[in-house]
N, CA, C and O atoms as a GROMACS GRO file, in nm:
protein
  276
    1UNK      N    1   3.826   0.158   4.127
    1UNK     CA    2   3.781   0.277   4.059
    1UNK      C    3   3.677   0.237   3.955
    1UNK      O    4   3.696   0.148   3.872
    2UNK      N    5   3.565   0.310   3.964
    2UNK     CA    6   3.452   0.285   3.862
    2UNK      C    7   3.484   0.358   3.664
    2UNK      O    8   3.395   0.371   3.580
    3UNK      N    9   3.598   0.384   3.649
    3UNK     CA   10   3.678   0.383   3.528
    3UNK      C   11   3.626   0.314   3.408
    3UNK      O   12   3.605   0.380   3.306
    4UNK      N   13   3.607   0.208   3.411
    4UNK     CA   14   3.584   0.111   3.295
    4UNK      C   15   3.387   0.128   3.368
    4UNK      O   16   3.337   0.219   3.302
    5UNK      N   17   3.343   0.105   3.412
    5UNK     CA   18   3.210   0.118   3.407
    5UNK      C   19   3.139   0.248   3.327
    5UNK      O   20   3.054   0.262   3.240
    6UNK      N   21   3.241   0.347   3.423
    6UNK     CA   22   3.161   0.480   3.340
    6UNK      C   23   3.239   0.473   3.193
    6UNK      O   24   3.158   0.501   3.105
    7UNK      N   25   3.349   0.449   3.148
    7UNK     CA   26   3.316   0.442   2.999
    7UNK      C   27   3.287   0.366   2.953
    7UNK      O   28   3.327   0.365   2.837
    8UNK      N   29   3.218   0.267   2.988
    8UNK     CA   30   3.150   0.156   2.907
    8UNK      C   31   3.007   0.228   2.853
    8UNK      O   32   2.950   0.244   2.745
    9UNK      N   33   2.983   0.268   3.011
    9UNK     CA   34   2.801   0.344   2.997
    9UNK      C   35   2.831   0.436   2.907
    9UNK      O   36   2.719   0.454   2.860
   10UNK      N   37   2.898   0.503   2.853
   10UNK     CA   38   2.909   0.622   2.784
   10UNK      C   39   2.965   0.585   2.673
   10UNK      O   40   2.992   0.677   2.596
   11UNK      N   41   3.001   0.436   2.628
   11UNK     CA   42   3.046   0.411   2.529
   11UNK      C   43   3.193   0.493   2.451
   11UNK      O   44   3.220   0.525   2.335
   12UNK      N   45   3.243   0.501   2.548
   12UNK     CA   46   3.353   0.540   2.477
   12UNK      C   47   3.496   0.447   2.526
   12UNK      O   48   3.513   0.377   2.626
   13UNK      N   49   3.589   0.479   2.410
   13UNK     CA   50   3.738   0.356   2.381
   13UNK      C   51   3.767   0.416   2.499
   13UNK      O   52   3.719   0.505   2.569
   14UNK      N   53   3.894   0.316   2.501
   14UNK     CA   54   4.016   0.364   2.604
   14UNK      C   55   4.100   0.466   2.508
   14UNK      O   56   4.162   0.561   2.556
   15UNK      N   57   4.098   0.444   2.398
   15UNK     CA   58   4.167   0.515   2.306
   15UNK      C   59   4.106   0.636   2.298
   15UNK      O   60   4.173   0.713   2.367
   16UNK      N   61   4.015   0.690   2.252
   16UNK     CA   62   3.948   0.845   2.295
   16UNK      C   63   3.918   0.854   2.390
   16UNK      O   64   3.885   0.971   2.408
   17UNK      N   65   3.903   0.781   2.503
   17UNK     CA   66   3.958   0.867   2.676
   17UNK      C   67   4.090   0.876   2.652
   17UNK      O   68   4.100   0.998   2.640
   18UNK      N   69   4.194   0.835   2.637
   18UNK     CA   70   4.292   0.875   2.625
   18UNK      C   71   4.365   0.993   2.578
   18UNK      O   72   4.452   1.057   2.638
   19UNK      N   73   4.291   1.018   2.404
   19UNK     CA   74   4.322   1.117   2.369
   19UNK      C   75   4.274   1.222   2.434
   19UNK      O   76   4.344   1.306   2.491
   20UNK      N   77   4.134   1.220   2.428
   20UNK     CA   78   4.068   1.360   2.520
   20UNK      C   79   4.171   1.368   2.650
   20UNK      O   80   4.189   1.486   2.682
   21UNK      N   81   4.213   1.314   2.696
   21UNK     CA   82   4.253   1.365   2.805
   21UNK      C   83   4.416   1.367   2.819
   21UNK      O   84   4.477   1.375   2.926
   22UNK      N   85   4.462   1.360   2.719
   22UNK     CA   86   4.626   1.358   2.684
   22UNK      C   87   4.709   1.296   2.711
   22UNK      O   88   4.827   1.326   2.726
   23UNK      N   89   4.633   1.150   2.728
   23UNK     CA   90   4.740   1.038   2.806
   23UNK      C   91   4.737   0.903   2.665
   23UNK      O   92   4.689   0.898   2.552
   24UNK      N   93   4.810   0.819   2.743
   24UNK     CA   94   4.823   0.690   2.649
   24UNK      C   95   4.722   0.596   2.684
   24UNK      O   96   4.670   0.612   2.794
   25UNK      N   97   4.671   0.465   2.586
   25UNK     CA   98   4.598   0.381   2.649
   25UNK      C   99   4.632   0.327   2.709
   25UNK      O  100   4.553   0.269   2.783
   26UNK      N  101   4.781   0.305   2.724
   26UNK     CA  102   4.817   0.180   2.800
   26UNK      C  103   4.807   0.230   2.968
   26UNK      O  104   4.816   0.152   3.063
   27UNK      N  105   4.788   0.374   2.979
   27UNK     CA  106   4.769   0.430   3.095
   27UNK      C  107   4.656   0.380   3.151
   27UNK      O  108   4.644   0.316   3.256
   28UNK      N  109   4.544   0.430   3.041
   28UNK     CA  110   4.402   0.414   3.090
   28UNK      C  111   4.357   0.217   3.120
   28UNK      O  112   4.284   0.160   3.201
   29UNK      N  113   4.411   0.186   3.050
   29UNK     CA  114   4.450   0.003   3.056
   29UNK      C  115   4.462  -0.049   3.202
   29UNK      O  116   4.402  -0.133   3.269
   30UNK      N  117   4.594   0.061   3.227
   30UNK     CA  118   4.648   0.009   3.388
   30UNK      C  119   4.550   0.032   3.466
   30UNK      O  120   4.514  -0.046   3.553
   31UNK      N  121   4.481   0.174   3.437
   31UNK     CA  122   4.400   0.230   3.595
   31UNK      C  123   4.241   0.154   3.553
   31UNK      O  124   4.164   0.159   3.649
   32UNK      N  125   4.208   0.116   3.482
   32UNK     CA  126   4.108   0.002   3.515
   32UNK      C  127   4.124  -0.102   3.552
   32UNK      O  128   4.038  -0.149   3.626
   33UNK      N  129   4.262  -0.194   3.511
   33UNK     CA  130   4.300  -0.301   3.592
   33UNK      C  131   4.307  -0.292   3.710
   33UNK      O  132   4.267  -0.381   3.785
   34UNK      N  133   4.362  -0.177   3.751
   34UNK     CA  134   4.412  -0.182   3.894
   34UNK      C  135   4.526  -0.195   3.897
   34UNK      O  136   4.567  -0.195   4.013
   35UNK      N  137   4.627  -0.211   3.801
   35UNK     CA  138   4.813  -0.248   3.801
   35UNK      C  139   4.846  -0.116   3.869
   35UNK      O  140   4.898  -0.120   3.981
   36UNK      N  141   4.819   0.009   3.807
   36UNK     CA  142   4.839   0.123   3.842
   36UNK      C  143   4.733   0.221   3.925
   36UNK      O  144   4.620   0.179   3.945
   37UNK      N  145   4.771   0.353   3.973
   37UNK     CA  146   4.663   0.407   4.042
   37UNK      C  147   4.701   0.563   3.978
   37UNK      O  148   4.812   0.615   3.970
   38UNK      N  149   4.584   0.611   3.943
   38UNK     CA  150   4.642   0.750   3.895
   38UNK      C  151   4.617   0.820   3.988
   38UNK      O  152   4.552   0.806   4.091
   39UNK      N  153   4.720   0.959   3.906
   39UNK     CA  154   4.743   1.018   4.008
   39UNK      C  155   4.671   1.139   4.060
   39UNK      O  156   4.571   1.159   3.990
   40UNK      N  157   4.684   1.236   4.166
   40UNK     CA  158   4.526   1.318   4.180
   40UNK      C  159   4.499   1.416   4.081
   40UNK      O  160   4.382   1.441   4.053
   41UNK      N  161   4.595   1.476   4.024
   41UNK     CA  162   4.597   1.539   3.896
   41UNK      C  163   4.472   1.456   3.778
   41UNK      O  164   4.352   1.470   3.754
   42UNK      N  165   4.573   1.378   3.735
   42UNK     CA  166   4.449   1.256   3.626
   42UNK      C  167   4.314   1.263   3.724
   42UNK      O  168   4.216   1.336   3.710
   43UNK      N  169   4.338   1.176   3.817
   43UNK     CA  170   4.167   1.193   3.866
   43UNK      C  171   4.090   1.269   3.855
   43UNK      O  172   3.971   1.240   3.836
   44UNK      N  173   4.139   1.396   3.863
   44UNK     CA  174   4.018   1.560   3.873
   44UNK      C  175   4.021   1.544   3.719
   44UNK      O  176   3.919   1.605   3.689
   45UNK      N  177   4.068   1.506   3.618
   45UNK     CA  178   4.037   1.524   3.541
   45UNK      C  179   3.956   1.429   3.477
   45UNK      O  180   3.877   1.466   3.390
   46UNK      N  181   3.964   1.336   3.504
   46UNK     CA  182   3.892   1.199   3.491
   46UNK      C  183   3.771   1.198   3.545
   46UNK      O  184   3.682   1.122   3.504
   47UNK      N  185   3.754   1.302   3.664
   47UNK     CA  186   3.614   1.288   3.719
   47UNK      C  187   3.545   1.437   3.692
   47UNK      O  188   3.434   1.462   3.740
   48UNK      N  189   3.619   1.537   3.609
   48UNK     CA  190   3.551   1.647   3.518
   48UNK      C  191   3.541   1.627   3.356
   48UNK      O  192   3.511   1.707   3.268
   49UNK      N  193   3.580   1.486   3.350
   49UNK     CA  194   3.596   1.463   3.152
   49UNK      C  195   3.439   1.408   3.195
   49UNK      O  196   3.349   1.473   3.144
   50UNK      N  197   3.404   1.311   3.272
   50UNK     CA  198   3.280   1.214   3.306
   50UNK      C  199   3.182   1.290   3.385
   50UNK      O  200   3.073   1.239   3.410
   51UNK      N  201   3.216   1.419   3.429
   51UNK     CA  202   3.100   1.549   3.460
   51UNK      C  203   3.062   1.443   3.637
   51UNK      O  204   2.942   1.442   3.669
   52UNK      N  205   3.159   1.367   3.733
   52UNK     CA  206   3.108   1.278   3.828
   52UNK      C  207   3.209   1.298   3.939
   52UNK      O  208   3.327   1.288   3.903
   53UNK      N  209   3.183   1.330   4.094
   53UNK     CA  210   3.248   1.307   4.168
   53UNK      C  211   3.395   1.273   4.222
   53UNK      O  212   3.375   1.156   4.255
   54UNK      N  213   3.510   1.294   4.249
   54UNK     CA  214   3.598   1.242   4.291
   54UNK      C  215   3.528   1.117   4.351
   54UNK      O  216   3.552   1.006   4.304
   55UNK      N  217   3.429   1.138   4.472
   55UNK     CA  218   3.367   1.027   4.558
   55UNK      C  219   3.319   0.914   4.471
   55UNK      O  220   3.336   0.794   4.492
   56UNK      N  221   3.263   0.966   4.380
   56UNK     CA  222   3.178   0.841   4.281
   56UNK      C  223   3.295   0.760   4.199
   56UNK      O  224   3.298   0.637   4.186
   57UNK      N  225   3.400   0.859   4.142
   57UNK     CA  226   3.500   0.787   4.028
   57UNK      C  227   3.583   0.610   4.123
   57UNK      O  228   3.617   0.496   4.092
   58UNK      N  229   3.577   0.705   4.257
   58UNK     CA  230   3.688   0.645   4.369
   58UNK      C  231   3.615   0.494   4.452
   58UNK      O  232   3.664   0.411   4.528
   59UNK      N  233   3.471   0.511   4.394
   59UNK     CA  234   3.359   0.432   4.467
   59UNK      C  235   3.359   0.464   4.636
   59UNK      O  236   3.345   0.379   4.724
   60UNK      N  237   3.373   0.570   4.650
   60UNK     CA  238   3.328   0.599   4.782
   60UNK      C  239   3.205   0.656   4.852
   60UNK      O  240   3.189   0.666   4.974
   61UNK      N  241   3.108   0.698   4.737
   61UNK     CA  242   2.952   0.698   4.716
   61UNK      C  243   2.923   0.652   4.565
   61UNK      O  244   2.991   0.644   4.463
   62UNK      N  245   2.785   0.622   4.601
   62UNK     CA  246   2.717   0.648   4.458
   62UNK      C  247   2.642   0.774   4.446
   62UNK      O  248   2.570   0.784   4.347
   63UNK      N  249   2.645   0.848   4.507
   63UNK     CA  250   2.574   0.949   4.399
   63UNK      C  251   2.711   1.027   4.336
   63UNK      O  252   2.805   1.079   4.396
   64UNK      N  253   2.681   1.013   4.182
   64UNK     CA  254   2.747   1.070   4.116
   64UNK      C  255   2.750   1.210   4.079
   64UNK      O  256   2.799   1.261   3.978
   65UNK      N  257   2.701   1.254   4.159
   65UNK     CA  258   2.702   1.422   4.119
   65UNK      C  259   2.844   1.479   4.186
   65UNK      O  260   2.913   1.461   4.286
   66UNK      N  261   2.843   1.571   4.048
   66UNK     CA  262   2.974   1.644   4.107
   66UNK      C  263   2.986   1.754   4.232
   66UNK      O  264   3.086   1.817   4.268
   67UNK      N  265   2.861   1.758   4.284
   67UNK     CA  266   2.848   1.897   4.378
   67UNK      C  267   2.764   1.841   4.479
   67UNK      O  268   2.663   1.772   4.468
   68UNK      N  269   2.840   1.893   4.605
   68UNK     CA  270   2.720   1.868   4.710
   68UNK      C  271   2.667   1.951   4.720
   68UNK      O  272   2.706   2.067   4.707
   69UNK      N  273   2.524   1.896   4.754
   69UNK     CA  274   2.390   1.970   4.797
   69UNK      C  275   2.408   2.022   4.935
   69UNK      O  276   2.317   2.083   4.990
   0.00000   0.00000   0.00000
């Protein structure tokens, strides 16, 4: 999952992704490691907090747009 890339580019903690999105860090910790996999719930939200794709978050394209053309 491209997780830790897109908040790097966007400069933001694991700790305010976290809060914005009502989870713990140690959550957001796991699903960039890879220990854990969230779940499709978190994802849609994870890939409408970052305005990007299910496909893009999941690395299953790069274009990051949220809408197909």
């Amino acid at each position: 999952m491209r997780l830790k890339q897109i908040r790097k580019e966007r400069n933001i903690t694991q700790l305010k992704l976290a809060l914005d999105l009502s989870l713990n860090q140690n959550s957001i910790s796991r699903y960039e490691s890879g220990a854990h996999e969230a779940d499709y719930a978190t994802l849609i939200r994870i890939a409408d907090y970052f305005n990007v794709s299910l496909d893009y978050l999941l690395e299953r394209s790069d274009d990051s747009s949220p809408f197909r053309k």
